[in-house]
C-alpha positions as CSV (number, residue, x, y, z in Angstrom):
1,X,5.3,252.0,-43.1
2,X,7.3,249.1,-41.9
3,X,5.6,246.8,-38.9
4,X,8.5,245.2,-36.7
5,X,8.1,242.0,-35.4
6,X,11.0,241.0,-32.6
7,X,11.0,237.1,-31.3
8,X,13.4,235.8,-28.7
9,X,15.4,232.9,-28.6
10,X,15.5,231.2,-26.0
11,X,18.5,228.3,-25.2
12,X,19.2,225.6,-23.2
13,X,22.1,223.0,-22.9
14,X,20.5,219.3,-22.7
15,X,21.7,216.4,-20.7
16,X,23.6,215.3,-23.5
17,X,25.8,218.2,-24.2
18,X,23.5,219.3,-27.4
19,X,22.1,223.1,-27.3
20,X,18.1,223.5,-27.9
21,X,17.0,226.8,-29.2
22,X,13.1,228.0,-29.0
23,X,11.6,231.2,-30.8
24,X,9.3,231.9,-27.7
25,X,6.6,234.1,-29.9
26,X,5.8,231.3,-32.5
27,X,4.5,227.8,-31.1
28,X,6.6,224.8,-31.9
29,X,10.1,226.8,-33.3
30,X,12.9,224.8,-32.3
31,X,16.0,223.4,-33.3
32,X,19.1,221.5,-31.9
33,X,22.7,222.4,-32.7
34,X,26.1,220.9,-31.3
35,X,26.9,224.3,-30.2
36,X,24.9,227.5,-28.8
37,X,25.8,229.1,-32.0
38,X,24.8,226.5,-34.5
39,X,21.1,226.0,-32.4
40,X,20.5,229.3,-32.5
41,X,21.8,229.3,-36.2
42,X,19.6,226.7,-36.5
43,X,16.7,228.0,-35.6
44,X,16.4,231.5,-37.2
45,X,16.6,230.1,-40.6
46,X,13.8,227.5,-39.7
47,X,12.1,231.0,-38.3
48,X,13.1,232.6,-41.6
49,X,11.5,229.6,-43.5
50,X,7.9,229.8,-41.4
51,X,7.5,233.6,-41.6
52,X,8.5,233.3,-46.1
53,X,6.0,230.2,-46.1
54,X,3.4,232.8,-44.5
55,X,4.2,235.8,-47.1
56,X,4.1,233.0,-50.0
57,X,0.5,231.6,-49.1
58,X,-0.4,235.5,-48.5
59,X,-1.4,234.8,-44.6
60,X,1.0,236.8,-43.1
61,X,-1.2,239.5,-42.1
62,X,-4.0,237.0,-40.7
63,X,-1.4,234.8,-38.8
64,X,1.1,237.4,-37.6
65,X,-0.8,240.7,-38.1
66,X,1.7,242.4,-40.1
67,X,2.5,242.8,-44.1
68,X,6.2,243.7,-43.8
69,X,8.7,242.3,-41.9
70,X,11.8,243.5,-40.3
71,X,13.6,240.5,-38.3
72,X,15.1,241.2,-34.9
73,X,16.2,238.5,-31.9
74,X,17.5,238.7,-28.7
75,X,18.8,235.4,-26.9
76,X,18.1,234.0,-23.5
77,X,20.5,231.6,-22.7
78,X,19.3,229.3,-19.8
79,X,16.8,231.1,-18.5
80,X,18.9,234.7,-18.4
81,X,18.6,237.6,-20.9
């Protein structure tokens, strides 16, 4: 049986024009991008990274409570779903 795991991303535009996207459900996920798309971009494949790390050193299951993995995000974009 497959466990699914969904995180949300959230975004916001800084003061300076760059986008910063956060994956709320794993402390300290975040990445900066030029555009929305290229944060967000940004920041699942840093996700992607964390979560393989986890699997490789056989700590999934302790960390996130799950063994398999099926990957889904939904966006907030300042502050709005």
């Amino acid at each position: 049986m497959l466990n699914e795991r969904k995180y949300t991303i959230e975004t916001e535009q800084e003061t300076d024009g760059r986008w910063i996207a956060e994956v709320l459900e794993i402390p300290g996920v975040l990445a900066y991008g030029d555009t929305i798309e290229q944060a967000q971009a940004n920041v699942e494949a840093l996700t992607f990274r964390i979560i393989a790390e986890e699997i490789e050193e056989n700590t999934s299951k302790n960390i996130f409570g799950f063994s398999n993995i099926a990957f889904s995000l939904s966006w907030i974009i300042d502050g709005q779903a």
